[in-house]
C-alpha positions as CSV (number, residue, x, y, z in Angstrom):
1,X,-65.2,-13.4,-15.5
2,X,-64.3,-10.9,-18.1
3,X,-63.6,-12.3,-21.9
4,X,-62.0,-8.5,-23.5
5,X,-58.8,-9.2,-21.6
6,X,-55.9,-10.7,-23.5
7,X,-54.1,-13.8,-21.5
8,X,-51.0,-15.0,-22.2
9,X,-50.2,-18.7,-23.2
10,X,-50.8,-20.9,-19.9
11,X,-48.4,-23.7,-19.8
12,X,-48.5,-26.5,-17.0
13,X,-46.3,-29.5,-16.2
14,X,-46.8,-32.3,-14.6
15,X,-44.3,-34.9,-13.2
16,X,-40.6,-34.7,-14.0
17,X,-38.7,-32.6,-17.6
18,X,-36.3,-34.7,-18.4
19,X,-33.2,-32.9,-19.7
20,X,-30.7,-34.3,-22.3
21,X,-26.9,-34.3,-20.9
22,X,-27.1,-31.7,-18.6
23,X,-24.6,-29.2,-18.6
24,X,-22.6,-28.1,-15.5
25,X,-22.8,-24.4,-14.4
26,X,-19.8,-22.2,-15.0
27,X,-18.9,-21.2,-11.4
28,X,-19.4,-17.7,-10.8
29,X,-15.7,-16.7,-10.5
30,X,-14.5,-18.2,-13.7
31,X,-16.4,-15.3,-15.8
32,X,-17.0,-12.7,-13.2
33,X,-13.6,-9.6,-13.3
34,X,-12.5,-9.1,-9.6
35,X,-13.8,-6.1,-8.9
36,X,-11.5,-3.0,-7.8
37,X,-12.1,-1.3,-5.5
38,X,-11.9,2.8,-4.5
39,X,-10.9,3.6,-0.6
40,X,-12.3,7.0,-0.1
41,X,-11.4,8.7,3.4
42,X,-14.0,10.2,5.7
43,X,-12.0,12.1,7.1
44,X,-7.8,13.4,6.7
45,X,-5.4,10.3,8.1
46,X,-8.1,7.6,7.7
47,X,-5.5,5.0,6.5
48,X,-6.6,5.3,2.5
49,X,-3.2,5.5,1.4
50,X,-1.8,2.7,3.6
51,X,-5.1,0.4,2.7
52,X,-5.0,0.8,-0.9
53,X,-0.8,-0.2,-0.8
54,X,-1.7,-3.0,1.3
55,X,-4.8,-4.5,0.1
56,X,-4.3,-3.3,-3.4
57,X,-7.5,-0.6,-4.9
58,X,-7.2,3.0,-5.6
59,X,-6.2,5.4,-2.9
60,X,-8.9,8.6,-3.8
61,X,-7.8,10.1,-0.4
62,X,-10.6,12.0,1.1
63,X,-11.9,12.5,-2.7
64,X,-14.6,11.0,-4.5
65,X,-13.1,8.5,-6.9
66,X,-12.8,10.1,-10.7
67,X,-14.3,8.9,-14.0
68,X,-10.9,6.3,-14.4
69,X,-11.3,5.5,-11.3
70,X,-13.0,2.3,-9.6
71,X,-16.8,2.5,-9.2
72,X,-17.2,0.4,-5.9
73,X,-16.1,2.5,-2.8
74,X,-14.7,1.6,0.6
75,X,-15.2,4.2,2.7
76,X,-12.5,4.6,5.5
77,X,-12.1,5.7,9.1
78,X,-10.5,5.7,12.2
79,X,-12.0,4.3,15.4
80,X,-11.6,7.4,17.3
81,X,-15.0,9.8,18.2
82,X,-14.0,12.1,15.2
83,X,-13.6,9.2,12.6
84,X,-16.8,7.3,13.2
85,X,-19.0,10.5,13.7
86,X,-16.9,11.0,9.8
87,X,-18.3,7.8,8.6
88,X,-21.3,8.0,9.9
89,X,-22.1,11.5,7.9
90,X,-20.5,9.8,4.7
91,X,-22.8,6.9,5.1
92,X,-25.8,9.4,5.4
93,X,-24.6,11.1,2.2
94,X,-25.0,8.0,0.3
95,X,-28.0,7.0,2.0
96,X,-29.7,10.4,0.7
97,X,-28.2,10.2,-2.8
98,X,-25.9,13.2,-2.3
99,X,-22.9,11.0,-3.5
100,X,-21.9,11.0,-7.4
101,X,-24.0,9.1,-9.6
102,X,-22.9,5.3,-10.5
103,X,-20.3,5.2,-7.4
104,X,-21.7,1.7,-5.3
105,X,-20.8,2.2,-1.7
106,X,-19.5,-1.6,-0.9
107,X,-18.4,-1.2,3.2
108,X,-16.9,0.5,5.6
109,X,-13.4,-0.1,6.9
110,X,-12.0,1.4,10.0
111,X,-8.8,1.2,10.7
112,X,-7.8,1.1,14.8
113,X,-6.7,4.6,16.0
114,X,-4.2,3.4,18.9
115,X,-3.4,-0.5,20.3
116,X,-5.7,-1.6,22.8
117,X,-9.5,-2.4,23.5
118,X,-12.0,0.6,22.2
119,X,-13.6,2.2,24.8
120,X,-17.4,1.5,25.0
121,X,-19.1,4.8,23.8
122,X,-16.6,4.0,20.5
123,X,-17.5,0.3,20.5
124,X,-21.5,1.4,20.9
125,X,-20.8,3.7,17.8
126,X,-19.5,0.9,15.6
127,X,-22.6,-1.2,16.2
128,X,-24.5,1.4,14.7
129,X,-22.2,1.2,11.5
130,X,-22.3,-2.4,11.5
131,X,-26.4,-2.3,11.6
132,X,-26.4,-0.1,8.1
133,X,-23.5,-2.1,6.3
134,X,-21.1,-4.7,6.3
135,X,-17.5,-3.3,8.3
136,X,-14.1,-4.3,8.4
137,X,-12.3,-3.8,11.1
138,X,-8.2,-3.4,10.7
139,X,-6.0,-3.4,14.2
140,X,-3.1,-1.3,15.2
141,X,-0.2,-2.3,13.2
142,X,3.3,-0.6,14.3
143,X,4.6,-1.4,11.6
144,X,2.6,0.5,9.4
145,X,3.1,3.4,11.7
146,X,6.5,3.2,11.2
147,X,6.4,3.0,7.4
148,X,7.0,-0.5,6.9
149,X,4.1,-1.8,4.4
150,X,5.8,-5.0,3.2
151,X,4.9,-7.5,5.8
152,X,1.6,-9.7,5.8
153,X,-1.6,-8.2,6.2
154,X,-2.8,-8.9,10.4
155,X,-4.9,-12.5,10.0
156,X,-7.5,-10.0,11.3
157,X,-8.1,-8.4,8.2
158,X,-8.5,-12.0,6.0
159,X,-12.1,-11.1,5.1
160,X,-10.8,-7.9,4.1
161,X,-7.8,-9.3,2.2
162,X,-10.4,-11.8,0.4
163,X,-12.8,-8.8,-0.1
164,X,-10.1,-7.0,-2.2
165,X,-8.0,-9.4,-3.5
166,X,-7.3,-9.2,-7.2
167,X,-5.1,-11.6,-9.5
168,X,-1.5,-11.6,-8.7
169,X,-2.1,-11.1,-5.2
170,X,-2.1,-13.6,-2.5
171,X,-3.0,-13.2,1.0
């Protein structure tokens, strides 16, 4: 054994440390700032506009989000060919650092492209999303087609809605 290396202090306990009155810890969310969040399109009419009215965050459009601007991004899509093989580059410009320094990419939402069931090549390309991060998915809402953004979020998006969800707002 060699005696020229310094050791630190060794300190061992045996049996039970009692602790005088223990105090409870503060739960996470009484400290913690809800965090805000930047939608950031993938591609033009991903639904960043209508997202960040609905679920409250800033709309950065197909922009990165500026130096006011939140730090944690949600990129966006649609569900058709063009809009995943959109978020599927975006996700590979994070993955190779080629996105601005500081920005932390959060999830993916994509947003339903028409009513209906996907087709399976789409559905296949969402499962490879879904492997390299977490993904919301929001439905077809005619509504929001038709302008109308004051209803209830779809009980679809609740994860979503409790993703995003800053003081003030209930969903």
């Amino acid at each position: 054994m060699r005696t020229d290396v310094t050791r630190g202090p060794e300190i061992w306990i045996r049996g039970p440390v009692a602790v005088s009155d223990p105090v409870p810890p503060e739960p996470a969310h009484a400290s913690a700032t809800p965090r805000r969040y930047s939608f950031v399109g993938t591609h033009g009419g991903a639904g960043t506009s209508t997202l960040a009215t609905v679920y409250g965050g800033h709309d950065c459009g197909r922009d990165w989000p500026g130096p006011a601007a939140p730090r944690s991004v949600l990129l966006v899509a649609r569900t058709h060919a063009t809009g995943l093989r959109a978020a599927l580059h975006a996700l590979e410009v994070f993955r190779r650092g080629g996105a601005p320094p500081g920005l932390d990419l959060d999830a993916v939402v994509l947003v339903a492209d028409a009513p209906g069931r996907l087709p399976r090549p789409l559905a296949q390309q969402i499962k490879v999303i879904e492997s390299a991060i977490d993904v919301y998915r929001v439905p077809w809402v005619q509504a929001w087609r038709l302008g109308d953004l004051s209803g209830t979020p779809p009980r679809e998006t609740r994860a979503l809605a409790r993703l995003t969800a800053s003081p003030g707002r209930s969903r």
